[in-house]
Structures are given as C-alpha cells and as structure tokens.
C-alpha positions in Angstrom: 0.0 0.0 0.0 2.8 2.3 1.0 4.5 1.6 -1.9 1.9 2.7 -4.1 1.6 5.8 -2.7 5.0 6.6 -3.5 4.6 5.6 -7.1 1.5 8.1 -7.2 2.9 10.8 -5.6 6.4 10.2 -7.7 4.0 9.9 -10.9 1.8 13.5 -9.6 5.2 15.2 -9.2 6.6 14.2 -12.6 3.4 15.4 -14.1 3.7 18.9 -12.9 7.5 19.1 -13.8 6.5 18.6 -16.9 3.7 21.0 -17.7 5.8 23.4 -16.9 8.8 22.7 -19.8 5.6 21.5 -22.5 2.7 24.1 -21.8 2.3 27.3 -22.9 4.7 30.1 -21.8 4.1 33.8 -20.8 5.2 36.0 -23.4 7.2 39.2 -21.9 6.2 42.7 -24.1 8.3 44.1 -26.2 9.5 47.1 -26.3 7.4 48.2 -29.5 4.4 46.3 -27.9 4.7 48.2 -24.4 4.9 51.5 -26.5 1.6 51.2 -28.4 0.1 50.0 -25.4 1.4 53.4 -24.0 0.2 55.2 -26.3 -3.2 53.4 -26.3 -3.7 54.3 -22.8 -2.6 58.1 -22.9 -4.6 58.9 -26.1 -7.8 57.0 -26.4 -11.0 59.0 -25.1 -14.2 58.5 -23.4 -16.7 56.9 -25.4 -20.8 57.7 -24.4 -22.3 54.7 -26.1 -25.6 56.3 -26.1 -24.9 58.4 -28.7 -25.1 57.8 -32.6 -22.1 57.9 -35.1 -23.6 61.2 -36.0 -24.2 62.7 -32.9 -20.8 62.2 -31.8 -19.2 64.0 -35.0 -21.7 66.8 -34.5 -20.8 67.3 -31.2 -16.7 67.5 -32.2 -18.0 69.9 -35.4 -20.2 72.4 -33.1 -18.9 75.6 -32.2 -18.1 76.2 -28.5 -21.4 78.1 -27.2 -21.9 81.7 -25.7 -24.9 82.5 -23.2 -26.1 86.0 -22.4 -28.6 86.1 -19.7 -31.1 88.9 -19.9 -33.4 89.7 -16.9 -36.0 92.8 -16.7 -38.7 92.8 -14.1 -41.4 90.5 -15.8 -38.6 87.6 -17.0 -35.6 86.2 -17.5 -34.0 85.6 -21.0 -31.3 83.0 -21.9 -29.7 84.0 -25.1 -27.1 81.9 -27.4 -24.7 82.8 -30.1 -25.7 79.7 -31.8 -28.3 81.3 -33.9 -28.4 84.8 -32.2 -31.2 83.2 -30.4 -33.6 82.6 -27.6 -33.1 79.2 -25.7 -34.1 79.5 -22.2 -37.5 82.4 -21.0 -38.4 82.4 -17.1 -41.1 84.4 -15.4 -40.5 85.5 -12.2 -43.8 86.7 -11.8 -44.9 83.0 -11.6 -42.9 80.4 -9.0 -42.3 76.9 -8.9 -44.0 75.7 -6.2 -41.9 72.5 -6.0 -37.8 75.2 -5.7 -40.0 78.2 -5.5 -38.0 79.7 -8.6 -39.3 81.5 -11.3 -41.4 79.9 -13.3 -39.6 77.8 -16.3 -41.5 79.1 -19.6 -39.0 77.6 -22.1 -35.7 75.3 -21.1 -32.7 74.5 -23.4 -34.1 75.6 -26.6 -31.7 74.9 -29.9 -31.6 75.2 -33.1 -35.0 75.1 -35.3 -36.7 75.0 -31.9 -35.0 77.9 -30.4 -37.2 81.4 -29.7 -36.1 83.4 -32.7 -34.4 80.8 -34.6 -34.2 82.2 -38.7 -33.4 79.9 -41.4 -33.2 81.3 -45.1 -31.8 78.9 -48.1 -32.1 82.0 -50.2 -29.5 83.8 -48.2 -27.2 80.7 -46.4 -28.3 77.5 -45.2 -28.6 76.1 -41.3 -28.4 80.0 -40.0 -29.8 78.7 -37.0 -27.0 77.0 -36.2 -24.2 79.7 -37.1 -22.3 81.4 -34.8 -23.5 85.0 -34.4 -21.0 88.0 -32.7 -22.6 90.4 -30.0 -22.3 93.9 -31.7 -23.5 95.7 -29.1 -25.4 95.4 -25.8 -27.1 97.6 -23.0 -29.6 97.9 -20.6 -32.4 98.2 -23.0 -31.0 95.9 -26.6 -28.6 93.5 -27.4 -27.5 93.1 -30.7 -26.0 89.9 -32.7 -24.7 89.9 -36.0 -23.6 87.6 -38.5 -21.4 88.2 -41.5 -20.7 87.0 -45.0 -17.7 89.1 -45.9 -18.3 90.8 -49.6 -21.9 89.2 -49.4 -24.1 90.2 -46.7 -24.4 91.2 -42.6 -27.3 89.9 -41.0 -28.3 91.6 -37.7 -30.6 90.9 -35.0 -31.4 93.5 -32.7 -33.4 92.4 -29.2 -35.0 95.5 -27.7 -36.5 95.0 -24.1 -38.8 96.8 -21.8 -38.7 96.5 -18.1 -42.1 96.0 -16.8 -43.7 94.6 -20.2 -44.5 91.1 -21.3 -43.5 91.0 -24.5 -40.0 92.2 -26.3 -38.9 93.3 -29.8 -37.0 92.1 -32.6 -35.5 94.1 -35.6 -34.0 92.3 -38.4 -32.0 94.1 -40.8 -30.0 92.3 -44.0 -27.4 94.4 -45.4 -26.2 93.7 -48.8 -22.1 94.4 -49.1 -22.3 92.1 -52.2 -22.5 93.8 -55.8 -25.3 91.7 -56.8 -29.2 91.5 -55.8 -30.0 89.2 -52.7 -33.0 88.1 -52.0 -35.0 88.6 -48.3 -36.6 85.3 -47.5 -36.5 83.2 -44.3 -38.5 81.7 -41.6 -38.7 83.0 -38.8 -39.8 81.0 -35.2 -42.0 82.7 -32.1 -43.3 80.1 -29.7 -41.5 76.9 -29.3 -40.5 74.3 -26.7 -43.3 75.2 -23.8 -42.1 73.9 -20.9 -45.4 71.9 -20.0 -45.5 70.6 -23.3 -43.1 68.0 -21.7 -45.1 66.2 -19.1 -47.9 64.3 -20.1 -50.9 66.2 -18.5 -49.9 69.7 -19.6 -48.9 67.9 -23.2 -52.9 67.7 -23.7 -53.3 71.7 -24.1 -50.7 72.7 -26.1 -51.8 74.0 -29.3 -50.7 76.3 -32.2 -53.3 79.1 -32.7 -53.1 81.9 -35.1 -54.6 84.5 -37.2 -54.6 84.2 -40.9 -56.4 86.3 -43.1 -59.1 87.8 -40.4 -59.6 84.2 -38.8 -58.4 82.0 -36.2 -56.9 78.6 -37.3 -55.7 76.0 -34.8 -53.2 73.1 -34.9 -52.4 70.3 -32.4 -50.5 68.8 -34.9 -48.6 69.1 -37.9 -48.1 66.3 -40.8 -45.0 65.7 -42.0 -42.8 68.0 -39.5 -43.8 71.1 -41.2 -46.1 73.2 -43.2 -47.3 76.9 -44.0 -50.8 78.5 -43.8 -50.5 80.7 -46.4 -52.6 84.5 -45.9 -52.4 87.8 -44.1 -50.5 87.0 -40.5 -52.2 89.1 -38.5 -50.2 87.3 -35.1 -49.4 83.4 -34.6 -48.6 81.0 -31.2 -48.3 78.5 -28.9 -50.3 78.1 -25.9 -50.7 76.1 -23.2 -53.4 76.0 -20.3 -52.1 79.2 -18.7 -48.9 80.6 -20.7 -48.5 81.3 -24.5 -45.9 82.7 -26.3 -47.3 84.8 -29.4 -45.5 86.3 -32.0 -46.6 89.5 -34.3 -45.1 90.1 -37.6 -45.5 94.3 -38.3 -44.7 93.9 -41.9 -46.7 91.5 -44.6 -45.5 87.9 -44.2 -45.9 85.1 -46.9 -48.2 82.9 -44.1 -47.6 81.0 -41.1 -44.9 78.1 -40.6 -46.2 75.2 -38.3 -43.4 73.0 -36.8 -43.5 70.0 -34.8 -40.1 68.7 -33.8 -40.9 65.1 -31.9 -44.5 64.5 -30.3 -44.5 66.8 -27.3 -42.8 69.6 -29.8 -44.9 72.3 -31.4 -43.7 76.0 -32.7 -45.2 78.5 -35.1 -43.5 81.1 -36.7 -43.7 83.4 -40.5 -42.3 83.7 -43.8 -41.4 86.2 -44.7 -42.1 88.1 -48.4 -39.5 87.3 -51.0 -38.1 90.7 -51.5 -34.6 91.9 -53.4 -32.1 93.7 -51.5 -29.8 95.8 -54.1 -26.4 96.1 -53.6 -25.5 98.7 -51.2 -29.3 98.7 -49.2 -30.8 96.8 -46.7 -34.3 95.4 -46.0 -35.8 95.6 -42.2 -38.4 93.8 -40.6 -39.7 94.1 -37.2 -42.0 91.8 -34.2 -43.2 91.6 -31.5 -42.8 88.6 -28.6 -45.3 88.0 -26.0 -44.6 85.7 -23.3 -47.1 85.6 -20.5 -49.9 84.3 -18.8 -53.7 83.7 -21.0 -55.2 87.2 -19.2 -57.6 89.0 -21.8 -56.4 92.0 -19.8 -53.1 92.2 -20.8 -53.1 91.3 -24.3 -55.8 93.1 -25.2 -53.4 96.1 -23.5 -50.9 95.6 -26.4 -53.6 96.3 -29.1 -52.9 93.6 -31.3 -55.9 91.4 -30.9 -53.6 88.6 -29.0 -56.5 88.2 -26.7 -58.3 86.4 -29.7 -55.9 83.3 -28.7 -57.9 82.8 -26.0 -60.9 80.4 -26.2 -64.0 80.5 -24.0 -65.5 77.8 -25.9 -69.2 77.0 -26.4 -70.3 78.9 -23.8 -68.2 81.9 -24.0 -70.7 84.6 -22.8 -71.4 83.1 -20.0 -67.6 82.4 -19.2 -66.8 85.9 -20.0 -69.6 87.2 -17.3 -67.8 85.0 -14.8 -64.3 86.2 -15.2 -65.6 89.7 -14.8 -67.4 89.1 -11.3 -64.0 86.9 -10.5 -61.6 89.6 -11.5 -64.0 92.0 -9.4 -63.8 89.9 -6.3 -60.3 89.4 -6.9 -59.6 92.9 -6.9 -61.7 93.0 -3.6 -59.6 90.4 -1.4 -56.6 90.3 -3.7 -56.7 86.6 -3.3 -57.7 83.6 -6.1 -58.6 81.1 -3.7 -60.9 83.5 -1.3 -62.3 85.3 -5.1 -63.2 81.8 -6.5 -65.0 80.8 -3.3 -67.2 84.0 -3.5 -68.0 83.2 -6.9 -68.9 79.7 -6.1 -71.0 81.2 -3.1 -72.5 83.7 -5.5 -73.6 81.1 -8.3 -75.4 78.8 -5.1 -77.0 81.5 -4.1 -78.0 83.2 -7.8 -79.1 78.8 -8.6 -80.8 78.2 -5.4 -84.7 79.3 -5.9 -84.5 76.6 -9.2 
C-alpha cells in the first residue's frame, strides 16, 4: 500500500514538472508592444455609447457656445450665439412651487426649436445653427450679427422693456455684395413650452393663429412642417395658462407650423420674397409676448392677442364670470378666497331653481 503511494505521488510530481517545460509560456512585451500600449492608454478617449455615429461628430464639429442672460422685471431671457437666439425664458412673476424659482416658460431651446431661430436657403443654409457675434449690448437691446464678408451682414437686434411682457426684434440684411440678394426666411415665435413636456400639460398645447381675419388652430402638424398661407395678423403657442405669441408688423408670406418630436410644437412666419440691391438693406420688425392667457393684458398691447384665447361653447357666460371673478379678486386680492365668492355667489343666484 505504502509503496503505491509513492509511485503516485512520484508519478503526480513528474506530471507537474512537466507541464511546466511543455505548456504554454508567458510571453514578456516588447519594447514596440509596451509602447503602443502606452500610447493606447494616454490617447484614447471616453466613449458615451448612447450616442449615434452622428451625434458624436456633431458634437466635435459644433462651435463652443456663448450664453447671455437677460433679466428685466417681468422675465428672465437665456440667449445663445448659436443662432443669435432665444433658448431658455423664465417668469419671475410666476414660481415653482416644488424650488420656488421662477417659473420655467422655455428650457434648453436649440436650433429650429429655439425662440427666434431664422433659417433662409435663399441667403445661407442652417443659419440657425451659425455662430452670431454680439455687436453691441445695453440695458435696454442687445444686438448679434452675423457676417458673410463681400456678401451680406445679418443683424438681430433684441430691444426690451422693463415691466412689459412682451420684447422686440429688428432684423436688418445688409447687402455688401455687388449683386441683388434676395429677403426670405422663416422666422420661429413660440416653441418648446415647458409643460409641453409632461404628459398632463402635453394635452393643451396647441398652435393658434390668425390668418387672413380668422383663427386657425393646430395640435399637430403632418410631415414635421407646413405653411398657412394669408395675411398673418399674429401666430402662437399656448398652453393652459402661458402662451408665447409672435406679431409680424410687416406682410409675411403665411404661417410656418413645426412640430419637432411628439410633445414639440412652434409657429413662426415667412417672410415676403423681396430683393435687397447692392449697397441697401431690408428691415423687418416683431413683437414677442410671453405671459400668462389674461384677456387684460393682451388686449393692453392692441394687437388682438387676446383672440388666442378660447371660451369655448359657452363663452358669454364664461366671460360674465371672469368679470365678477376679477371683481372679487380685486376686492380680497386673493384667487382662492375670489373663486370661493364666486362659487357662493352662483349657489345663491341657482338656489330658488
């Protein structure tokens, strides 16, 4: 017995001896090898695997981006470069309840979605994703400006007020070319509500506007895009207490409806197609409200914004209501208290039927 055990012990031990002359050996780097490992490791990047091919090339290719932040007593504006745009609009009239910050209107807003975004294929493609140059900027404007050396300078001039709802936008095209160029773009007004992101508030967002002396409304648009074609008297996007309405003070070609994704409307103009000669320049002018649905203010502006606002089958009625509410309102200077006085006042007006 003990002499077997030696034998298998003697055999094991043989065994092992030699695996390690026959198996497979570990191979020591090179020099050459330990270098392009090196270099692997010093110059390879991050990788987000969530993005597309495409994605990641257009985020090397995009220009670095500039934000201006632009705040007057009724809101706060977020500006980019990108564009010469609008990306970001708070009101600080209106909180959060949830951080108690001003109200978030618009958020992250770029390219064909962004608040003043202008694309033109007669004048230079993707303009709305250029990189504009702040000309100027005070208290009251802020100017960007975009330039095609021996062609054209486009300019966008922002003019704000400080206890307004609503700002102003000048465009001016300058021809430095010595040929004819031609003024025709798109321009967009509302875009990207905030609400239009959750699911509840997605249910009221709609594109109204006024075309040719009547109100036409869109909760969606086929295809991505088309154009109402009329007299643009005004065109936006609302939701259930906020809309974002844009007025064209020259004739426009009709009404551009956009919808980006499902939860993404915007509205906007064309403009005329009109020839800038050499040496001139063509200017064009709007108007921006952002705000709350209140007939009171938008009919202030003299416009007819206030037509954006539907009462719906019973709208005589609805507007009685809202008077004796504002009434009451004025009274306690309280929603909740003026909305239970109304409520008291309709049981009681009810009661004998």
């Amino acid at each position: 017995m003990e002499k077997r055990l030696i034998i298998a012990i003697a055999l094991s031990i043989l065994v092992m001896v030699s695996f390690q002359f026959l198996g497979p050996k570990k191979v020591k780097n090179s020099p050459i090898q330990q270098q392009t490992a090196a270099n692997l490791s010093t110059t390879a990047l991050p990788i987000d695997s969530s993005m597309t091919p495409e994605a990641s090339l257009r985020a090397i290719n995009e220009p670095a981006e500039k934000t201006t932040i632009i705040e007057t007593n009724k809101y706060i504006l977020t500006f980019s470069d990108i564009g010469g745009s609008i990306k970001g609009i708070k009101l600080k009239e209106y909180k959060n309840h949830a951080t108690n910050e001003p109200l978030i209107l618009v958020e992250n807003a770029r390219g064909k979605e962004a608040i003043f975004a202008m694309t033109s294929n007669s004048l230079l493609p993707a303009l709305d994703e250029r990189k504009f140059t702040i000309t100027k900027k005070n208290n009251n404007s802020i100017e960007y400006t975009y330039s095609v050396p021996g062609k054209f300078n486009i300019i966008k001039k922002y003019y704000f007020h400080k206890n307004n709802d609503f700002i102003e936008l000048g465009i001016f095209i300058q021809n430095k070319g010595t040929t004819n160029i031609y003024k025709y773009y798109d321009l967009i007004g509302g875009s990207s509500i905030h609400s239009a992101a959750m699911a509840m508030g997605r249910r009221f967002v709609e594109i109204n506007s006024m075309v040719d002396g009547k109100i036409v409304k869109n909760n969606k648009v086929k295809n991505g895009e088309t154009i109402v074609k009329g007299i643009v008297s005004w065109t936006g996007v609302k939701e259930r207490y906020f809309s974002i309405i844009l007025k064209p003070k020259q004739e426009s070609e009709g009404v551009i409806l956009r919808q980006f994704n499902k939860k993404t409307l915007a509205s906007g103009v064309r403009s005329t197609r009109v020839p800038i000669y050499p040496g001139t320049a063509s200017q064009d002018s709007y108007i921006l409200y952002m705000g709350p649905n209140d007939v009171p203010r938008l009919k202030s502006l003299g416009y007819g914004l206030e037509s954006i606002i539907s009462y719906g089958v019973f709208g005589g009625i609805t507007k009685v209501l809202l008077v004796v509410l504002r009434t009451f309102h004025k009274v306690v200077r309280n929603w909740g208290l003026a909305i239970i006085m109304l409520t008291f006042l309709i049981n009681l007006v009810l009661f004998p039927l």
